[in-house]
C-alpha angles and dihedrals in degrees: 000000000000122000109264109231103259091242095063085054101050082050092044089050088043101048092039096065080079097039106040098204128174115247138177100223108184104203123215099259106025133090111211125053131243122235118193136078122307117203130175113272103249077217104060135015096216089055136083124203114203137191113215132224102176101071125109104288094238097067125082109252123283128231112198119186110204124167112256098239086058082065107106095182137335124204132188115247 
């Protein structure tokens, strides 16, 4: 998948804290992508906090933080 343009997914993360929505977000430098749902940091503008579904059901949930511009592409589940 193409890279998104780093604005639509500063919008997308932004509008997203309302909606909650599941999305699939595929970072610069790592392989695997992330599914769960990616709000803005309420710490830095330039930053995303994101709950993750896709991690082995026995552990307790994990929360990752990642700059925005580090974002390659993010898809609705």
């Amino acid at each position: 998948m193409p890279s998104e343009p780093t604005e639509k997914i500063y919008e997308l993360i932004t509008m997203n804290r309302q909606i909650g929505h599941t999305y699939t977000v595929k970072m610069k430098d790592i392989p695997s992508p992330f599914i769960g749902v990616p709000v803005g940091s309420t710490n830095d503008p330039d930053k995303f906090v994101m709950d993750l579904t896709n991690t082995d059901p026995d552990e307790e949930n994990r929360i990752i933080e990642g700059n925005i511009a580090d974002i390659e592409y993010m898809e609705k589940c």
